[in-house]
C-alpha positions in Angstrom: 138.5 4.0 46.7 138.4 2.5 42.9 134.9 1.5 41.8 133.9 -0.4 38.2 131.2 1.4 36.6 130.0 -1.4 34.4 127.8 -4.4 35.4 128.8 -7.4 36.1 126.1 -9.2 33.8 128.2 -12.8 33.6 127.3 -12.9 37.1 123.7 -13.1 36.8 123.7 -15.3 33.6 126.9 -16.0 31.6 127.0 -15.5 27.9 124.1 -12.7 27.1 120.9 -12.7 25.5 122.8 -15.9 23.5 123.3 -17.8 26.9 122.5 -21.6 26.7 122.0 -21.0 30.2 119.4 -18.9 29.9 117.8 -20.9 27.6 117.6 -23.4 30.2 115.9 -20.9 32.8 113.0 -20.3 30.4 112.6 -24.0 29.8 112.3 -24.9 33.4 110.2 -21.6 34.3 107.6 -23.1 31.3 107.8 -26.6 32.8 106.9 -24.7 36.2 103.8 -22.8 35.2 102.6 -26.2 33.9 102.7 -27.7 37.2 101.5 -24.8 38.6 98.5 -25.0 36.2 97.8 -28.2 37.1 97.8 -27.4 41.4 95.1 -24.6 40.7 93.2 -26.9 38.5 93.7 -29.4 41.2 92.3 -26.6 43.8 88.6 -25.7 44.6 87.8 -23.7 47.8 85.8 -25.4 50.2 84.7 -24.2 53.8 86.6 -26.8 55.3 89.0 -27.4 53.9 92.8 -26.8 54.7 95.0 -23.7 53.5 97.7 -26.0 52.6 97.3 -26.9 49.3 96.7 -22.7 48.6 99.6 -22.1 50.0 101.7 -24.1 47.7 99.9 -22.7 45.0 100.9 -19.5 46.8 105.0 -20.7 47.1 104.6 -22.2 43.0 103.8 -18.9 41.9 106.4 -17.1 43.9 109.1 -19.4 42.9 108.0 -18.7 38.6 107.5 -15.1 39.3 111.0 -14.5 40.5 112.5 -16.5 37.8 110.4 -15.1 35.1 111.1 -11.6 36.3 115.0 -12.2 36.5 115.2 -13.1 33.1 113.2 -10.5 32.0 115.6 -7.9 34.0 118.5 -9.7 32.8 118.0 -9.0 29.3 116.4 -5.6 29.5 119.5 -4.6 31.5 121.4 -6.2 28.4 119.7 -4.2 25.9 119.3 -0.9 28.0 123.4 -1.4 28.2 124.3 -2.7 24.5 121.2 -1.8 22.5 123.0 -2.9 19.1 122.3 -6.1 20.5 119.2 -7.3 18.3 118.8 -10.8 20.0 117.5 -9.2 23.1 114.2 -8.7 21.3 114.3 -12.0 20.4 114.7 -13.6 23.6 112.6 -10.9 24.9 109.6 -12.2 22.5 110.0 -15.6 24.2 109.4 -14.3 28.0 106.6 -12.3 27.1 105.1 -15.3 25.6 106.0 -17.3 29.4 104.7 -14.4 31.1 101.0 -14.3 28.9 100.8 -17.9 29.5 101.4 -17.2 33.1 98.7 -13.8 33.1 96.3 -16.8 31.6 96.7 -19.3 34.6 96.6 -16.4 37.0 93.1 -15.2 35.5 91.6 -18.6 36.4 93.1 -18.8 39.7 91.9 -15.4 40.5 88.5 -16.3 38.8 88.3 -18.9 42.1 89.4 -16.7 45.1 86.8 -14.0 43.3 83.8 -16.8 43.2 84.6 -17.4 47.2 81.8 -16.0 49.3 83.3 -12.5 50.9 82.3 -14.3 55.1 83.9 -17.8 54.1 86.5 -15.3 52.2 87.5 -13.4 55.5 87.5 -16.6 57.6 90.0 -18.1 55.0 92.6 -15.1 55.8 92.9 -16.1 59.3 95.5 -19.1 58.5 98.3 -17.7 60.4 100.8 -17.2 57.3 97.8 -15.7 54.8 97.0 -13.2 57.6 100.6 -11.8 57.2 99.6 -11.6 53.8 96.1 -10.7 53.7 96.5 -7.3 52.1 98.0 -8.5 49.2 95.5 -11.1 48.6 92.5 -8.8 49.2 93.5 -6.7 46.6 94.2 -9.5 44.1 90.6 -10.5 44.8 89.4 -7.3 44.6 90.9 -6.4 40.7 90.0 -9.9 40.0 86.0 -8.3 40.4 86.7 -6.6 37.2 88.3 -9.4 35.0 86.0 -10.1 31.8 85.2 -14.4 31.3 88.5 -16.4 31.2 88.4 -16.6 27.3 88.0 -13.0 27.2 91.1 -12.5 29.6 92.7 -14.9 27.6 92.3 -13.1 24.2 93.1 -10.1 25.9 96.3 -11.1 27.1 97.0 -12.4 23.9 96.9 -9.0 21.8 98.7 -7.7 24.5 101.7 -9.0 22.8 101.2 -7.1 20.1 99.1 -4.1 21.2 100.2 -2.7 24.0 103.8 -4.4 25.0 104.7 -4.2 21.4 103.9 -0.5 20.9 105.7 0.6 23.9 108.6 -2.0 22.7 108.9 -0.3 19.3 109.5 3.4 21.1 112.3 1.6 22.7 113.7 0.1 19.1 113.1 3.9 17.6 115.0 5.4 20.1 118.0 3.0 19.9 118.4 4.2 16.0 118.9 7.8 17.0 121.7 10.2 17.1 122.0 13.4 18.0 125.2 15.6 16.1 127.0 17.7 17.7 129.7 19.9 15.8 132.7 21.4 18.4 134.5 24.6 18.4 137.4 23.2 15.8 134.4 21.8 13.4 134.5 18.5 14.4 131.1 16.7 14.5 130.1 13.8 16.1 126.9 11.7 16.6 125.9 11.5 20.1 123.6 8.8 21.4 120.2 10.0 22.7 121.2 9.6 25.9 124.7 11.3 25.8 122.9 13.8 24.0 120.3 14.7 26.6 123.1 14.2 29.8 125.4 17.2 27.8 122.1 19.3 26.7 121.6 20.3 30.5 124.5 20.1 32.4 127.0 21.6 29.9 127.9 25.4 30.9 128.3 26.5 27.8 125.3 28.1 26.6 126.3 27.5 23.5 126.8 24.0 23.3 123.3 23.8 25.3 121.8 25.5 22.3 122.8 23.8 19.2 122.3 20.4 21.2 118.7 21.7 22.0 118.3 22.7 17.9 119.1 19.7 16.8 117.7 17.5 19.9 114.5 19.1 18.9 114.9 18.4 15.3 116.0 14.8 15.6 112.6 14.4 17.8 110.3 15.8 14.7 112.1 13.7 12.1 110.7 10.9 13.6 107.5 12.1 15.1 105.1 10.5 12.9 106.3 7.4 14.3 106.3 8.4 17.9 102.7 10.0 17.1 101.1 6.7 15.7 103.1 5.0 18.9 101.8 7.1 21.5 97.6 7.0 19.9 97.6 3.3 19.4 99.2 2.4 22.6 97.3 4.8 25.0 94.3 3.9 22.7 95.0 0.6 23.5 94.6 1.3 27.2 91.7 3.3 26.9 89.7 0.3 25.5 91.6 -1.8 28.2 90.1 0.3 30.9 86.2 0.8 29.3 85.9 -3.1 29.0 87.6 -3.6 33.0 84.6 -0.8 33.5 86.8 2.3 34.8 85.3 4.9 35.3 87.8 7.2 33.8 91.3 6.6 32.9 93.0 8.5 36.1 91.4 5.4 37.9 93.7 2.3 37.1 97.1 4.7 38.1 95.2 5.8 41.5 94.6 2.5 42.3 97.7 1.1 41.4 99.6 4.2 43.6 96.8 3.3 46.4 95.6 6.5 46.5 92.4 8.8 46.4 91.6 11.6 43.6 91.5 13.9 46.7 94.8 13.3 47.8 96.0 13.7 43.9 94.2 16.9 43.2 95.0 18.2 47.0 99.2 17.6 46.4 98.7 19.5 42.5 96.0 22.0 44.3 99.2 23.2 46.6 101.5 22.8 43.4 99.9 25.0 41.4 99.1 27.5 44.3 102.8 27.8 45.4 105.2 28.4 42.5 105.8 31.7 43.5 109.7 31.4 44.7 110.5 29.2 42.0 109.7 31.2 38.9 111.4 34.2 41.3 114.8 31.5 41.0 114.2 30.7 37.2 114.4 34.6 37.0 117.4 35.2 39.4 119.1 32.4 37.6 118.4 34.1 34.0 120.0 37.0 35.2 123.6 35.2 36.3 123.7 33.3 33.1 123.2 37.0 31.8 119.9 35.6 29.7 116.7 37.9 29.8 114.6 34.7 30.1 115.6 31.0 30.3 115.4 28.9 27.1 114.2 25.0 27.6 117.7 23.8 28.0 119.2 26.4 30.5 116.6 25.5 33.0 119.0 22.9 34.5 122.4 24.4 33.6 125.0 24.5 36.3 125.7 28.0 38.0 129.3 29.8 38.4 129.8 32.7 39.8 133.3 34.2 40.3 135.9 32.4 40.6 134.1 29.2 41.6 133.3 26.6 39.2 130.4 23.7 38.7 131.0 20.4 40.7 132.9 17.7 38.9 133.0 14.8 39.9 135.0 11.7 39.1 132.5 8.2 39.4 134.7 7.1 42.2 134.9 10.3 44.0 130.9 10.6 43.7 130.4 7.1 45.2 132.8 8.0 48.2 130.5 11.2 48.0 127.5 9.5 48.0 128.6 7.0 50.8 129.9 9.7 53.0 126.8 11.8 53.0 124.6 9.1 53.6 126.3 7.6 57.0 125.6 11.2 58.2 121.8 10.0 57.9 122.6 6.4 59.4 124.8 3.5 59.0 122.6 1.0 57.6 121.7 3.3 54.3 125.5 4.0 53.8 126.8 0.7 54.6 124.2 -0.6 51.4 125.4 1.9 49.0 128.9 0.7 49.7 128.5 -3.2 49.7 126.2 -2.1 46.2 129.1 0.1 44.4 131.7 -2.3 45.4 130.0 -5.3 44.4 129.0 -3.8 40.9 125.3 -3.2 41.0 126.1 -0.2 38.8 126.0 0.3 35.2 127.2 4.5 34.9 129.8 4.6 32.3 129.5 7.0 29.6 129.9 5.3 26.4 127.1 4.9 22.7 124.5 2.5 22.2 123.6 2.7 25.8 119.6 4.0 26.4 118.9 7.1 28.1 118.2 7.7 31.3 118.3 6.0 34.6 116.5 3.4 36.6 116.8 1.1 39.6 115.7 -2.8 38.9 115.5 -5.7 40.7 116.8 -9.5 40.6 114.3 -11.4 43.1 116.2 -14.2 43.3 119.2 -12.6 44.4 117.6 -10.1 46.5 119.4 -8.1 45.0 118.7 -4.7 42.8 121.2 -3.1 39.6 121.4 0.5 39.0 121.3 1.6 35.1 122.8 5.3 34.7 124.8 6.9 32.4 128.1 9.1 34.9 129.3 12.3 33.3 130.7 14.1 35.9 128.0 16.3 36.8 126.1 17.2 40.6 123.5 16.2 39.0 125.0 12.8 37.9 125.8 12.4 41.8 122.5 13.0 42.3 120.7 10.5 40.5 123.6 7.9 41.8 121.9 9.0 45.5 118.6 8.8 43.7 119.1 5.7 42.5 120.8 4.0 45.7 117.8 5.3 47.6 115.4 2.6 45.3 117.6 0.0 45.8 117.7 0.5 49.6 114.1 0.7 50.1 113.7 -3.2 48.4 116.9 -4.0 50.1 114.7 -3.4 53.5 112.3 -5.0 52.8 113.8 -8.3 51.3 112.6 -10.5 54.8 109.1 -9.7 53.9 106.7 -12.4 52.8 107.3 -11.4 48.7 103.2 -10.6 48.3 104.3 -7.6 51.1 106.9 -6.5 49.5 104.7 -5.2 46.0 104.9 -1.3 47.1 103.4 1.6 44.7 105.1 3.8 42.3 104.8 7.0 44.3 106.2 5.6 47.8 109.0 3.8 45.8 109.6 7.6 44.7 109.9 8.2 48.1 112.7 6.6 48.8 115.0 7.7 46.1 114.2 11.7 46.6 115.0 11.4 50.5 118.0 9.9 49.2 118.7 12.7 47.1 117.4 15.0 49.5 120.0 13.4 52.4 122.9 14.5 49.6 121.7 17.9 48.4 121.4 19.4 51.9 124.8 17.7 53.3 126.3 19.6 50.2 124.6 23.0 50.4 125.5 22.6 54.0 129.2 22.0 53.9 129.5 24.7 51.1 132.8 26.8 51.6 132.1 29.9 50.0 128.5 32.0 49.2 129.5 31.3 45.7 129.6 27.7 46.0 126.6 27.5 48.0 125.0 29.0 45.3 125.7 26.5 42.7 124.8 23.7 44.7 121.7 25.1 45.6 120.7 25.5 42.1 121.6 21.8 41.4 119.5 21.4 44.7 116.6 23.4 43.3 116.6 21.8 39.9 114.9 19.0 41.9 111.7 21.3 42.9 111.9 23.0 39.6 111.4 19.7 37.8 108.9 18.3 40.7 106.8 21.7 40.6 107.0 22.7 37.0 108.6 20.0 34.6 106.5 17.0 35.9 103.1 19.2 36.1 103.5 20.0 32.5 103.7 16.1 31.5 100.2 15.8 33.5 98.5 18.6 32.9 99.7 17.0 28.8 98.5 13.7 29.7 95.3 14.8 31.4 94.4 16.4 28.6 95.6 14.2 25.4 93.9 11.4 27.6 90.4 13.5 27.0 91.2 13.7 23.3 92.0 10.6 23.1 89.1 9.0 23.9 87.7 10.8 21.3 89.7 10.2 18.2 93.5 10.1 17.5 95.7 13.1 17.9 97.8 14.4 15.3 101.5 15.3 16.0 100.8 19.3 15.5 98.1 18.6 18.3 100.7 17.0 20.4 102.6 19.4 20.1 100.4 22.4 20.5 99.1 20.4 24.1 102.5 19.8 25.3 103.6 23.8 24.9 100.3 24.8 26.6 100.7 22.4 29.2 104.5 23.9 29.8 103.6 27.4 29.5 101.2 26.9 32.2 103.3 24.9 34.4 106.1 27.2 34.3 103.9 30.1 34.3 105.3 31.2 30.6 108.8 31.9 32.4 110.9 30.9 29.9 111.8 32.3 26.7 111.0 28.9 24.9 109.6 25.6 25.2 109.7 21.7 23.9 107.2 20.9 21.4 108.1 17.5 20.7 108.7 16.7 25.1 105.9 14.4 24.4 108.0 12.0 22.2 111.3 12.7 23.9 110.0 11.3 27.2 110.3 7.5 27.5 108.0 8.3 30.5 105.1 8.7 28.2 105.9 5.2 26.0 105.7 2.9 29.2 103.2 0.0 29.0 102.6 -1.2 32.5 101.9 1.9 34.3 99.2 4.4 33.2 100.1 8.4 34.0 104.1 7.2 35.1 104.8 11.0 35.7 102.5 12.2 38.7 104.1 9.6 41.6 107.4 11.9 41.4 106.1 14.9 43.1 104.1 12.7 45.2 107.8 11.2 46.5 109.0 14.3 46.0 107.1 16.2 48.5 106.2 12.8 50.8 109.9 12.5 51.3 110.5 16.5 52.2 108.0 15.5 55.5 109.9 12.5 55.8 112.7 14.8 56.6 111.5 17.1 58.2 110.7 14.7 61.2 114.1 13.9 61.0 115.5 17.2 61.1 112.5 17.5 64.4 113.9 14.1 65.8 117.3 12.6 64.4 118.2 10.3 67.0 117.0 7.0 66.1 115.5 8.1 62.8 116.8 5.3 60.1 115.1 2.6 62.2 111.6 4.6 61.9 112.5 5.7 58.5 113.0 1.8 58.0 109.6 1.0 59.4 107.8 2.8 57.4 109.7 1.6 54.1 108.4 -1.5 55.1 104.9 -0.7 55.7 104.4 0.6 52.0 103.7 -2.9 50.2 101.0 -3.5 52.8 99.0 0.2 52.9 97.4 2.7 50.8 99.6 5.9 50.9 96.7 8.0 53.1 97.1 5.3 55.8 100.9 4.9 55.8 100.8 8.5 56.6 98.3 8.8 59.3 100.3 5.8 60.5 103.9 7.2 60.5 103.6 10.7 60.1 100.3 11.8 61.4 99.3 13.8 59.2 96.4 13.6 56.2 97.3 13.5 52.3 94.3 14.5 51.2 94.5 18.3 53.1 96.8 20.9 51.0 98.6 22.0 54.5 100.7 19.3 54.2 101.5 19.3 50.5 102.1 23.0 51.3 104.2 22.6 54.2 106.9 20.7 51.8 106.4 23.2 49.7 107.5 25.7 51.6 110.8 23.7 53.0 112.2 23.5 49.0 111.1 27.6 49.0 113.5 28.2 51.2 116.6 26.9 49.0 114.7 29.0 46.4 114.7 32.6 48.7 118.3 31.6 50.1 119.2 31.6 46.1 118.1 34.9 45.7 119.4 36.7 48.8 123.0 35.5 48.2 123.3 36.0 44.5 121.2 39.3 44.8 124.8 41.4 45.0 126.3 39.3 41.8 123.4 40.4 39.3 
């Protein structure tokens, strides 16, 4: 089948960040918050009193939450897709000014439900429609206990606009200026976007072209370091301060709580990470060998592997979204059906073209009910991959869209979840319908690339965060610093495995330069590895499996991670044995690697 692999952006608002109409949305969504700012004003808890009135406070703020939030999508998509486009910051400017105004009137609404006695509190909650919603509303209360006095909130909120937003907004305006050349084998050169750049740096199979991308990759990064470096202090800094004056204990605390999960069950998942890498530095090894390398540099950890006469998965978009569809009906109908109604309908921006951002993401529109894929197709397995990846986000919202919207907030980490069982769903139906031993072993290095990144790539951005967090708090930390933390924290991730590393990682990771989640990084090996259990009880019990897969997709917004797996799984997070366990499933892909290309090297 034909798909279009650009958005269809006239359909959510005609005419771009220039759009009269949207012009109009933010007018109406300002004249909203005002009534809404006059219903909590109007609003003072009594014992007795009915939960009417709070509940149209409740529906207010629902009904400006989703407009704000589609407008803000609306244009990031814009800019992620056209990023020559300089109005988007403009218009971007004027719904982070709606949305401070809104954080303001929310501070003093949560001010009330905090000053409620905790018995009259609990007898509140058992209004039939705030039961359904009680989690949520708990929790609300329960951050509101560390809120400073309104006007501090208030000023807060305020310097937010330019502190932490506006730090992590100017990465974004950096990145959009670079280029990355790239001279061919008749002496042409070009200037690749970042994100073209990066897509051709690890899934090219010449080791050539993989190098002098990665030379001048790295050099591009360092030319523009010392902004990146004064980026990165001032808005982690920035958070720091955030978190002493909200009376954290540390800074690992605001992205536990906001993943709903314990230390323990962080420190068991990495305990088992670092204890197990074993198989996969055996792969990195085995796969140095058929590329005929003695070691691995950075940029050949992902490349694609042929052996004989077989070569590396291509893909055309439309044959990777009949792919994608195909493989995920052998899980269940419901998941497949939703990727097709999504690529037919548009929901997909993949086509490779400059002055697009790099990367990929999945976002929603709430008043659609809808979600968009951003992604940038080259042709690759991997590029399939993340289409699957991608998909799998916009399923697990898709699920859950009948929810009451408060249930329907679910964590980083279990939205991780999703996606990777997705990808996980695609990978095996591949390595499984392989022809040939040859074939099978190239897709199950694109397969493995997945744990490599998981075990290795993503425990070297935390073990780096952990510790520029501790010398942060301390002072600001200079770019040869950053660098010299970042190659530590690689060297130990990968075991020193590879013949070399990425000293500037740190600034060419927009993973790092996000403002609204502290430590972004560490939830994908907790989907990682929560999804390989996932599918292992459906490998144990297939029949029926989407609906209970389904169940607990819904159960994520209203749970903290350690009870949705007691719940659904039976089993406890904060133990290594189960960490291990999924371990050991993507250590099988890596010993299956090794025993079939063992006669080719």
């Amino acid at each position: 089948m034909k798909y279009v692999d650009t958005w269809d952006l006239d359909a959510i608002i005609p005419g771009g960040t220039k759009s009269p109409e949207l012009q109009e949305k933010l007018q109406k969504i300002d004249q909203q918050i005002n009534e809404w700012e006059q219903l909590i004003k109007q609003w003072n808890f009594s014992e007795n009193q009915s939960a009417e009135p709070f509940k149209r406070i409740l529906e207010k703020q629902e009904t400006i939450e989703k407009g704000l939030s589609q407008s803000a999508t609306f244009v990031q998509m814009w800019h992620d897709a056209f990023m020559n486009d300089e109005y988007a910051n403009v218009v971007m400017g004027q719904i982070l000014d709606l949305d401070s105004k809104l954080e303001n009137i929310n501070t003093a609404f949560t001010k009330k439900l905090v000053a409620i006695p905790d018995q009259d509190w609990n007898t509140f909650l058992q209004d039939d429609e705030l039961k359904k919603v009680a989690f949520a509303l708990n929790e609300i209360r329960n951050k509101g206990k560390r809120l400073l006095s309104e006007a501090e909130e208030k000023i807060i909120t305020e310097l937010n606009k330019d502190g932490l937003t506006a730090w992590s907004r100017l990465y974004d305006t950096v990145v959009s200026m670079m280029t990355i050349p790239f001279t061919d084998k008749d002496g042409k050169t070009v200037e690749l976007s970042v994100g073209q750049a990066m897509n051709r740096m690890y899934a090219d199979p010449d080791p050539e072209v993989r190098k002098q991308l990665f030379t001048n990759w790295e050099a591009a990064w360092e030319k523009f370091a010392p902004i990146f470096t004064d980026t990165i202090n001032h808005l982690d800094g920035f958070r720091i301060t955030l978190q002493n004056f909200h009376n954290r204990k540390d800074y690992l605390e605001e992205p536990l709580e906001y993943n709903r999960m314990t230390k323990d069950t962080l420190d068991a998942m990495w305990t088992a990470v670092a204890n197990n890498k074993q198989p996969f530095i055996d792969f990195l090894k085995q796969k140095a060998k058929l590329l005929d390398m003695e070691k691995l540099g950075w940029q050949d950890v992902d490349a694609p592997v042929t052996v004989g006469d077989s070569k590396a998965s291509r893909f055309t978009y439309d044959e990777a979204c009949d792919f994608v569809i195909e493989h995920f009906a052998s899980f269940g109908p419901k998941l497949a059906d939703f990727a097709k109604h999504a690529l037919e309908n548009r929901w997909v921006e993949a086509e490779d073209r400059p002055n697009k951002r790099p990367g990929g993401y999945c976002t929603d529109l709430p008043e659609f009910e809808e979600s968009r894929i951003f992604m940038t197709f080259t042709g690759s397995m991997s590029d399939a991959s993340t289409l699957a990846h991608e998909l799998g986000h916009a399923f697990h919202s898709h699920v859950m869209r009948d929810l009451p919207t408060l249930n329907r907030n679910y964590a980083m980490n279990v939205a991780e979840t999703a996606s990777t069982f997705a990808e996980t769903i695609i990978g095996n139906a591949t390595v499984a319908n392989a022809k040939t031993d040859a074939e099978k072993i190239s897709l199950l290095n694109d397969k493995l690339g997945n744990a490599v990144a998981m075990f290795m790539n993503i425990h070297a951005r935390f073990i780096f965060e952990n510790n520029f967090y501790q010398e942060r708090t301390k002072g600001i930390v200079s770019e040869q610093r950053l660098n010299e933390l970042m190659v530590e924290a690689q060297k130990e991730a990968y075991c020193d495995c590879l013949a070399g590393y990425h000293p500037h990682f740190w600034c060419s990771k927009l993973h790092f330069f996000i403002d609204d989640v502290p430590f972004y990084n560490f939830p994908y090996t907790f989907g990682y590895l929560f999804s390989l259990g996932i599918y292992a009880e459906f490998l144990n019990n297939p029949t029926g499996f989407e609906e209970k897969y389904i169940a607990l997709l819904r159960d994520t917004g209203t749970m903290k991670v350690e009870e949705l797996a007691m719940k659904h799984l039976g089993v406890d997070l904060t133990k290594p044995q189960f960490w291990e366990a999924g371990i050991q499933l993507a250590a099988k892909d890596a010993e299956e690697f090794i025993r079939l290309s063992e006669k080719l090297v």
